[in-house]
DSSP file (Angstrom, degrees, kcal/mol; ACC not computed):
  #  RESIDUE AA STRUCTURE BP1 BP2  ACC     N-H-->O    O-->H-N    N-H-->O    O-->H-N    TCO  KAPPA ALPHA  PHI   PSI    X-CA   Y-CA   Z-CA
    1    1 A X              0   0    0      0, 0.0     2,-0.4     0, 0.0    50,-0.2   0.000 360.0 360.0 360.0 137.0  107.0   83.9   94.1
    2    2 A X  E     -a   51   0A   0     48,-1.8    50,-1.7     2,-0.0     2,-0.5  -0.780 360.0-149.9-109.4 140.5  104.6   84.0   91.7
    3    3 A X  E     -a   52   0A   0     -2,-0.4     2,-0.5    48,-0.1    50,-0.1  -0.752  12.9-168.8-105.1 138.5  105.8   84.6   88.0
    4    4 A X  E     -a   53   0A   0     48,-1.7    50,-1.1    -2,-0.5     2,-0.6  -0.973   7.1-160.1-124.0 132.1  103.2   86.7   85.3
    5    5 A X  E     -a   54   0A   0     -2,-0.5    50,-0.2    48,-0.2    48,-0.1  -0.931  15.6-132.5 -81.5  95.3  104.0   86.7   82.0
    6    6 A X        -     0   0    0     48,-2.1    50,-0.3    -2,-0.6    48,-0.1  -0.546  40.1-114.1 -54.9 144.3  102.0   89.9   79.8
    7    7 A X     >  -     0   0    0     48,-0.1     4,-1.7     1,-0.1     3,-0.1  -0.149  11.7-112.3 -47.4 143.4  100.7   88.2   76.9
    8    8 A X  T  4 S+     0   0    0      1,-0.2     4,-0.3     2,-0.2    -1,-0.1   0.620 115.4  62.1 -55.9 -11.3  101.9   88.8   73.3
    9    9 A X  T >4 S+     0   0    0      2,-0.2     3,-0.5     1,-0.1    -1,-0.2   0.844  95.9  57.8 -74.6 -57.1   98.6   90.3   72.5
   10   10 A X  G >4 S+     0   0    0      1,-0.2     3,-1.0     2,-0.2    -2,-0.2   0.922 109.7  46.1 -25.7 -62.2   99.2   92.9   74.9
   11   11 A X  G 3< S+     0   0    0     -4,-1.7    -1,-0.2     1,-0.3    -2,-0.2   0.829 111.4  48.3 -49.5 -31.8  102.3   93.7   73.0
   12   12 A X  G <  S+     0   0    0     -3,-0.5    -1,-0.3    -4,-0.3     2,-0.2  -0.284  87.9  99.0 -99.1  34.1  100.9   93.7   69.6
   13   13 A X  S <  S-     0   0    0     -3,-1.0     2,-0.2     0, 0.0    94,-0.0  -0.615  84.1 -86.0-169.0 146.6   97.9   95.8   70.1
   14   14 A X        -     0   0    0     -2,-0.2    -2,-0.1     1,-0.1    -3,-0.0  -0.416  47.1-115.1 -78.4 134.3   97.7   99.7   69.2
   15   15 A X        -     0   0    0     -2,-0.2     2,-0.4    -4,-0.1    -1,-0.1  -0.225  29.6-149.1 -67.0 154.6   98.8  101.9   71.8
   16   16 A X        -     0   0    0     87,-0.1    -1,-0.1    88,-0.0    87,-0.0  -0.998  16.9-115.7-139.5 116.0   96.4  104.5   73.7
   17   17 A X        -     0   0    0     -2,-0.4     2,-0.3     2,-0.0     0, 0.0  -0.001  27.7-156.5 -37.6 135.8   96.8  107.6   75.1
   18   18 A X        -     0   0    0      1,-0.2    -1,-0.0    86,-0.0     3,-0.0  -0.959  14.2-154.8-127.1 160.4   96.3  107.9   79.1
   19   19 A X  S    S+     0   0    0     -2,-0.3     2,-0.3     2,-0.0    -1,-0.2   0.656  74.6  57.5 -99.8  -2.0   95.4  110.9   80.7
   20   20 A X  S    S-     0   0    0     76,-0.1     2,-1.9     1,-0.1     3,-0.1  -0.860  86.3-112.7-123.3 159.2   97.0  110.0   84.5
   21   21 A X    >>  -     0   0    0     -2,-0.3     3,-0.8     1,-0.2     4,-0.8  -0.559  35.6-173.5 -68.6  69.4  100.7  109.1   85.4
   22   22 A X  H 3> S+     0   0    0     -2,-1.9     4,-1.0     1,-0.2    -1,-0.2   0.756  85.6  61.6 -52.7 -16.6   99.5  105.0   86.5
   23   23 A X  H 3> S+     0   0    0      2,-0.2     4,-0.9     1,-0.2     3,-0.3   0.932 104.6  41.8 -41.9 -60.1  103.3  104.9   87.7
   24   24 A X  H <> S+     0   0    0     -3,-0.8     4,-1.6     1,-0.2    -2,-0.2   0.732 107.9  58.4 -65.3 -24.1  102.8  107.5   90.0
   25   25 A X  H  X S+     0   0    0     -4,-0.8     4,-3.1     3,-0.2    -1,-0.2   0.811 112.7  40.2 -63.2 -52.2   99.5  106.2   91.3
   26   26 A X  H >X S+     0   0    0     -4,-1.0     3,-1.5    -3,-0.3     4,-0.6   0.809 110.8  55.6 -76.1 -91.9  101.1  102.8   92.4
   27   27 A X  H 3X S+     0   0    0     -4,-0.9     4,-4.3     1,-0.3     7,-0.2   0.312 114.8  40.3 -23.1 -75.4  104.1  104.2   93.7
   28   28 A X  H 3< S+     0   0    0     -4,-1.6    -1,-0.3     2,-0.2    -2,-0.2   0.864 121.4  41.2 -18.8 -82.3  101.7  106.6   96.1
   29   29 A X  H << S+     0   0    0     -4,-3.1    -1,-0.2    -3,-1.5    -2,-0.2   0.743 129.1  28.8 -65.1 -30.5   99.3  104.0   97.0
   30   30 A X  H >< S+     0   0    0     -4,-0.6     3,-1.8    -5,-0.2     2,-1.1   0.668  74.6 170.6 -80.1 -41.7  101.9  101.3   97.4
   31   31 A X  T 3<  +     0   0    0     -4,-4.3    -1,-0.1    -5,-0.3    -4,-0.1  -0.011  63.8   1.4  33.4 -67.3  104.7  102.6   98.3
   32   32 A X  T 3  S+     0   0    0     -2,-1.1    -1,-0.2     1,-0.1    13,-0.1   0.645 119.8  66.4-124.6  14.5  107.5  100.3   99.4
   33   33 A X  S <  S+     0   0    0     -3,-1.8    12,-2.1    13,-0.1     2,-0.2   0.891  95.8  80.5 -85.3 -35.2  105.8   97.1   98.9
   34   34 A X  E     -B   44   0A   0     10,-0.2     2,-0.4    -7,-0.2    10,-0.2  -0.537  62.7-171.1 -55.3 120.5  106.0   98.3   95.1
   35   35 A X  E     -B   43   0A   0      8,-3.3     8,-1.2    -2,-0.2     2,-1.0  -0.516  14.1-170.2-117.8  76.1  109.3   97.9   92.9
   36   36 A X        +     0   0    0     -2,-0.4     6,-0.2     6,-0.2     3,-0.1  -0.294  10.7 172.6 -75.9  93.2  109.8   99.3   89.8
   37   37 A X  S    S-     0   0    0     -2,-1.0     2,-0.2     1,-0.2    -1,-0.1   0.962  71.3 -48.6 -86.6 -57.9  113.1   97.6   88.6
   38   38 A X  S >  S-     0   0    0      3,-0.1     3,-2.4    -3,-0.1     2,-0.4  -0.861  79.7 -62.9-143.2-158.2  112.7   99.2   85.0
   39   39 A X  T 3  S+     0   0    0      1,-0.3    20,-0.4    -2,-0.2    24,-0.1   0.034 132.8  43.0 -93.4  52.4  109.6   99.4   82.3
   40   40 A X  T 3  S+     0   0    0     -2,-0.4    15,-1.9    18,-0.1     2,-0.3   0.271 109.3  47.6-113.3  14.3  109.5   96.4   82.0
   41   41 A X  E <   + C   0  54A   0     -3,-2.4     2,-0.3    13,-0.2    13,-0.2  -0.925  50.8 165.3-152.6 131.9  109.8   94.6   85.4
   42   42 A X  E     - C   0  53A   0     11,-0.5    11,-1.6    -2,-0.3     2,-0.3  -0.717  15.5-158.5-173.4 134.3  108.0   95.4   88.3
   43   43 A X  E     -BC  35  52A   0     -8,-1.2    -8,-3.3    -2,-0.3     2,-0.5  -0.725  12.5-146.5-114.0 164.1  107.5   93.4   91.4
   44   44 A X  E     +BC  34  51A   0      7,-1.2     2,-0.6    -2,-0.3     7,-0.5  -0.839  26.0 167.7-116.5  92.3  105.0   93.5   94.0
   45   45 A X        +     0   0    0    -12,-2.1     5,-0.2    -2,-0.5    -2,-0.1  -0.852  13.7 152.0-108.1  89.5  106.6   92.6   97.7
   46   46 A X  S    S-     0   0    0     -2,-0.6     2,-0.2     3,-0.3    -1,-0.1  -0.172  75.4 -16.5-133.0  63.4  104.5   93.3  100.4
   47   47 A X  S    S-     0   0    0      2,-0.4     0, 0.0   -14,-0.1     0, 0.0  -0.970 112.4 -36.0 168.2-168.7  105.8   90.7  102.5
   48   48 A X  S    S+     0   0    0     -2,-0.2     2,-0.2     2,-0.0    -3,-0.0   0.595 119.6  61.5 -53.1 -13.8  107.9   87.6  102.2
   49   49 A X  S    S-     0   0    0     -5,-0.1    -2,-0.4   -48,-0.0    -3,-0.3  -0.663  71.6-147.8-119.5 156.8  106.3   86.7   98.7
   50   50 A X        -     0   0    0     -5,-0.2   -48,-1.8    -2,-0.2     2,-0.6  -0.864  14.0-146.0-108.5 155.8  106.3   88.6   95.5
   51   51 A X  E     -aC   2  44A   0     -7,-0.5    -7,-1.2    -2,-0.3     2,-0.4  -0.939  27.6-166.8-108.5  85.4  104.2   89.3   92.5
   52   52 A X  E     -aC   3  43A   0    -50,-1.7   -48,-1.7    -2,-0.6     2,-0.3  -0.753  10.3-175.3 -86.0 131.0  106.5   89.7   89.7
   53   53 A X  E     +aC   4  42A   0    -11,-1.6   -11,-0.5    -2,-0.4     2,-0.3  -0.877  13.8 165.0-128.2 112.7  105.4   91.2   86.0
   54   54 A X  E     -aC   5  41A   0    -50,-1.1   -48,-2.1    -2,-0.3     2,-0.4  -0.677  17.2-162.7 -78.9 140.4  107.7   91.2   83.4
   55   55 A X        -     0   0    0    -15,-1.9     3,-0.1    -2,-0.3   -48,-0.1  -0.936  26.6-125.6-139.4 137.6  107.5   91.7   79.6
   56   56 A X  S    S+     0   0    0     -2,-0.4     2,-0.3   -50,-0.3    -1,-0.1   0.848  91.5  11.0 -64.6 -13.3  109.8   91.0   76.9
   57   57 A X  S    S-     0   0    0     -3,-0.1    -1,-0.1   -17,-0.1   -17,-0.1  -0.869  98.8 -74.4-169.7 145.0  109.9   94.4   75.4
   58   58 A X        +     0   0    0     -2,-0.3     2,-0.3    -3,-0.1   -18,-0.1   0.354  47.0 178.2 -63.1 121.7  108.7   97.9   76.4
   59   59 A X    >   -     0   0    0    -20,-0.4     3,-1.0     1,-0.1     4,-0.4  -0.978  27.0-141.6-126.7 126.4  104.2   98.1   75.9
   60   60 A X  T >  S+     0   0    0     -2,-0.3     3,-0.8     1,-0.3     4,-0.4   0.955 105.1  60.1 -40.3 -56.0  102.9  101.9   77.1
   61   61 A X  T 3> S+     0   0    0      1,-0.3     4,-0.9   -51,-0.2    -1,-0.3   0.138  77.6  91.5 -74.7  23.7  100.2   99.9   78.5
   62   62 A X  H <> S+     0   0    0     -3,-1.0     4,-1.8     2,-0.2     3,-0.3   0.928  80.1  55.9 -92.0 -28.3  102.2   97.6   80.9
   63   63 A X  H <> S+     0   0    0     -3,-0.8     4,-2.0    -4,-0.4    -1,-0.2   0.891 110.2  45.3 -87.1 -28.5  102.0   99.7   84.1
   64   64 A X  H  > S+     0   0    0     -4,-0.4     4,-0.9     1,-0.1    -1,-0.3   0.699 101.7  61.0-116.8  31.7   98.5   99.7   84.0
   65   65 A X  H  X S+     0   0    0     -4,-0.9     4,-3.3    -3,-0.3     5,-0.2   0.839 113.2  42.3 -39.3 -61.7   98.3   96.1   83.3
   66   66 A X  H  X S+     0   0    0     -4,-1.8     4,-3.7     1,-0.2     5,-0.4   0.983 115.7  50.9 -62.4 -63.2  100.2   95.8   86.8
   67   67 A X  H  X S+     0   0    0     -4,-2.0     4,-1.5    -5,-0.3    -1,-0.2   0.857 112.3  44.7 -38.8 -36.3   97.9   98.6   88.2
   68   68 A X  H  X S+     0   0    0     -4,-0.9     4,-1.2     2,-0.2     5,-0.3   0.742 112.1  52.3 -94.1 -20.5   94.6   96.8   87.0
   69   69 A X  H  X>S+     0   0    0     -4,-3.3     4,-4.4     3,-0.2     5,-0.6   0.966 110.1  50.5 -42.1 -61.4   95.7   93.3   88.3
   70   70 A X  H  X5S+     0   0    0     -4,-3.7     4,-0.7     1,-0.3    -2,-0.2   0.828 113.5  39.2 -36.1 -59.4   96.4   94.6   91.6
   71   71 A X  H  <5S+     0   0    0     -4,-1.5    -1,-0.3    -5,-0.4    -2,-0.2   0.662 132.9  26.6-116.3 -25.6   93.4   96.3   92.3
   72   72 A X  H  <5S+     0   0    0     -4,-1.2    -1,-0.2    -5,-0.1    -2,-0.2   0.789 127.8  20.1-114.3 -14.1   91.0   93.2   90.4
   73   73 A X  H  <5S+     0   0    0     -4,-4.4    -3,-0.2    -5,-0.3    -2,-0.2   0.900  89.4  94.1-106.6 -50.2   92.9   89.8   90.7
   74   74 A X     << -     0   0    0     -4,-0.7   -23,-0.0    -5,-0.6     0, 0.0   0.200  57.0-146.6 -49.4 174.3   95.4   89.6   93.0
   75   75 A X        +     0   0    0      2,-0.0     3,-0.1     4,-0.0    -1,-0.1   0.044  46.4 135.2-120.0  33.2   94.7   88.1   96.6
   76   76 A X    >   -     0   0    0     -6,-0.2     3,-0.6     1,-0.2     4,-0.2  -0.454  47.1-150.2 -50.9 130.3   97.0   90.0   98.8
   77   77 A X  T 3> S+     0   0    0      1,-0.2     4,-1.0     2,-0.1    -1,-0.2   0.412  98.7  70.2 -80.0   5.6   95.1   91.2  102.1
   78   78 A X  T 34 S+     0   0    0      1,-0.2    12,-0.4    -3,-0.1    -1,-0.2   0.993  88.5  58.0 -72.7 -34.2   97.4   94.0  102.0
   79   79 A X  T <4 S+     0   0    0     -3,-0.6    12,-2.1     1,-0.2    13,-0.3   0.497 119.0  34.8 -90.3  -9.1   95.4   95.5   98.7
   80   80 A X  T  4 S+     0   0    0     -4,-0.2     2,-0.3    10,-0.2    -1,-0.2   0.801 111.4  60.0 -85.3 -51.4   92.0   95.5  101.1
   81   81 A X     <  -     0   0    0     -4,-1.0     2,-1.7     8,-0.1     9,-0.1  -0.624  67.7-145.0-115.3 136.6   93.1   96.3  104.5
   82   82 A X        -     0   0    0     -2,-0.3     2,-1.0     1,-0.1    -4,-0.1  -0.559  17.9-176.5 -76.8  69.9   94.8   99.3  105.5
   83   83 A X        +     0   0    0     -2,-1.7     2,-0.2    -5,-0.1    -1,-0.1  -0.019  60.3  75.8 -40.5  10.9   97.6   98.3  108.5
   84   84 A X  S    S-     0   0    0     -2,-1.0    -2,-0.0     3,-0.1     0, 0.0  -0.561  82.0-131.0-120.2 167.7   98.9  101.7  109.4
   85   85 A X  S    S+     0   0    0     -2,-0.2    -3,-0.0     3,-0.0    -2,-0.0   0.712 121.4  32.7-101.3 -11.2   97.0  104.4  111.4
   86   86 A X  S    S+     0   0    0      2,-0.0    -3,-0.1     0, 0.0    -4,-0.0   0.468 104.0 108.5-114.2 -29.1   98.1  106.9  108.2
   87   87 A X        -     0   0    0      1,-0.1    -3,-0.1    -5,-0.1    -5,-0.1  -0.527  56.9-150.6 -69.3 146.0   97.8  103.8  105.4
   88   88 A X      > -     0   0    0    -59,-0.2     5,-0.5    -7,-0.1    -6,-0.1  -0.713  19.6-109.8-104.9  63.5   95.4  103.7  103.3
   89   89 A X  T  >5 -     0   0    0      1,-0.2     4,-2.8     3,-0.2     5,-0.3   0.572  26.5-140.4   9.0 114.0   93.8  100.5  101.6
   90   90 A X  H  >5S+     0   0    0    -12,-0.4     4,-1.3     2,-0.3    -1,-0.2   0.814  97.7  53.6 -95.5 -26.3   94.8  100.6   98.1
   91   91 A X  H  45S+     0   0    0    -12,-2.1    -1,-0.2     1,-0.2   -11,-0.1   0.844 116.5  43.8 -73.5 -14.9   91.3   99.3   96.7
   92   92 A X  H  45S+     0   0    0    -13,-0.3    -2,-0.3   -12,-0.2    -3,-0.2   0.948 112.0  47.0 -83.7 -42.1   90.0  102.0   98.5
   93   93 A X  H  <<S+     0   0    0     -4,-2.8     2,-1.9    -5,-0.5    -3,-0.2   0.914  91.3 101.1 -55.2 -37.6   92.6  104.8   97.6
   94   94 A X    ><  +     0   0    0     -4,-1.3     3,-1.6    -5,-0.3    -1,-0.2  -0.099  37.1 147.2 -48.7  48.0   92.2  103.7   94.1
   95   95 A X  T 3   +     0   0    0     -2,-1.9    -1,-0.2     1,-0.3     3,-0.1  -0.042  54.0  63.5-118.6  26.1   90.1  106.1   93.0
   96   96 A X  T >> S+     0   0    0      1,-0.1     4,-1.8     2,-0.0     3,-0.7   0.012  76.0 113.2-126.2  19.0   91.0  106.6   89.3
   97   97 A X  T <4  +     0   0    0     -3,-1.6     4,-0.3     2,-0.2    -2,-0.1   0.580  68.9  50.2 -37.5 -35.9   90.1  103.1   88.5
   98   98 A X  T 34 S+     0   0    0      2,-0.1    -1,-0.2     3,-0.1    -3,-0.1   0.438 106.7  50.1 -92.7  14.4   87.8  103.4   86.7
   99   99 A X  T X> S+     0   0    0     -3,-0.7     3,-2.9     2,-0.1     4,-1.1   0.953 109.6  58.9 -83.1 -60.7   89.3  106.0   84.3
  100  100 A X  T 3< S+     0   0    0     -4,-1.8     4,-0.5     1,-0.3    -3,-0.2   0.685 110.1  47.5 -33.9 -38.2   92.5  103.2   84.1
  101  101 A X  T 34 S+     0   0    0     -4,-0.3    -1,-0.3     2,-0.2    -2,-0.1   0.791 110.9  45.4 -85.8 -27.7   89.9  100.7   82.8
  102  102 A X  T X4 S+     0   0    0     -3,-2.9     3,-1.0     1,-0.2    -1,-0.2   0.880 109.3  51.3 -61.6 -42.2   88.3  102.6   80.5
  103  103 A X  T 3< S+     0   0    0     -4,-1.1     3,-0.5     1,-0.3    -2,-0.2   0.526 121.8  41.0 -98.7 -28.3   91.5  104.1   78.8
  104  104 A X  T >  S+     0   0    0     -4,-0.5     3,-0.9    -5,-0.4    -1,-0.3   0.290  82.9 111.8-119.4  20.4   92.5  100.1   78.7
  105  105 A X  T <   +     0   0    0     -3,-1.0     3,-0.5     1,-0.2    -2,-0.1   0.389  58.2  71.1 -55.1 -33.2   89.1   98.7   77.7
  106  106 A X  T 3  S+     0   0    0     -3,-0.5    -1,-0.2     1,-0.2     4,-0.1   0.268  88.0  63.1 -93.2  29.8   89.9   97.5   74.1
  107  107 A X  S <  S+     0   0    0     -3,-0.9     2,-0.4     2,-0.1    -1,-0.2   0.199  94.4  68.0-120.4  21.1   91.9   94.7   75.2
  108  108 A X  S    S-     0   0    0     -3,-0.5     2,-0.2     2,-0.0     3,-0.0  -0.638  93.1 -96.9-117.4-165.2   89.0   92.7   77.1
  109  109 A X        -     0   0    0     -2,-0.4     4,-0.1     1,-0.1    -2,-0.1  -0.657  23.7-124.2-106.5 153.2   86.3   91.2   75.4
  110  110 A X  S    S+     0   0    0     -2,-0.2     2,-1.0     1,-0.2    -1,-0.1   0.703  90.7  67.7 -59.6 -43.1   82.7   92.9   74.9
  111  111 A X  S    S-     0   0    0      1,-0.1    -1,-0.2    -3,-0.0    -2,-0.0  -0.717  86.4-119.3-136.5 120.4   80.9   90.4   76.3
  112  112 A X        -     0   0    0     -2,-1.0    -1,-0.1     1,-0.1    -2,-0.1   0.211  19.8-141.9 -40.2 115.1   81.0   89.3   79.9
  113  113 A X        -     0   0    0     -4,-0.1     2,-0.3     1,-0.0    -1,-0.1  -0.406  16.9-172.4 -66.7 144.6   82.0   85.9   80.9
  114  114 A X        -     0   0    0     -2,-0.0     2,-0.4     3,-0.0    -1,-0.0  -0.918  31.6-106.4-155.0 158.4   80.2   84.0   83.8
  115  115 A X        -     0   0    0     -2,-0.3     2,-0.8     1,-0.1    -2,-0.0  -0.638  38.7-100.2-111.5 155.2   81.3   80.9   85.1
  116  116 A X        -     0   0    0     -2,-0.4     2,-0.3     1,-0.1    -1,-0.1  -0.377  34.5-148.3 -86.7 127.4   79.4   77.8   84.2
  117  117 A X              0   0    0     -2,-0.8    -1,-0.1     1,-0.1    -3,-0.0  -0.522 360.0 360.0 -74.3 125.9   77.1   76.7   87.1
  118  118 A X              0   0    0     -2,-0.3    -1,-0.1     0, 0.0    -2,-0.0   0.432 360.0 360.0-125.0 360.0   76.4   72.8   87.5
């Protein structure tokens, strides 16, 4: 099981309205591989293994923290490939991603990181 810790930075940083429910969003696209134990815990099961995110104490921004991992970091092949004849890929259903990213924008850096070529 793999454990993520939100940063402290996360915590301390000024909160920002959003205009969509990212709770409702996972929940939808995810559905029972997603577990929202309270707001601050939420695991991601969509198998034998988990994704666990935790924080020590309640951030607006935490659910779409979770939301914007899934959909850019993780390596599930569940979050690419659809396995149902009525599922839907969740980087393809995702389709308010790039409002989520915007609306959570000031916590990355301006300028794009590239990995050093030798």
């Amino acid at each position: 099981m793999k454990f993520l810790i939100v940063s402290l930075l996360l915590l301390t940083c000024q909160v920002h309205c959003e205009n969509i429910n990212v709770e409702s969003l996972l929940k939808r696209d995810l559905q029972g591989a997603l577990e929202i134990i309270s707001s601050q815990e939420v695991r991601y099961c969509p198998d034998n293994t988990c994704e666990l995110f935790k924080t020590p104490k309640y951030h607006a921004d935490f659910i779409s923290f979770v939301y914007l991992y899934l959909f850019h970091q993780s390596d599930y092949i569940y979050l690419d490939e659809s396995f149902g004849a009525s599922d839907k890929a969740f980087r393809l259903s995702a389709v308010e991603e790039p409002e989520i990213r915007y609306n959570n924008h000031y916590y990355c850096d301006e300028e794009k990181k590239h990995p050093v070529v030798s």
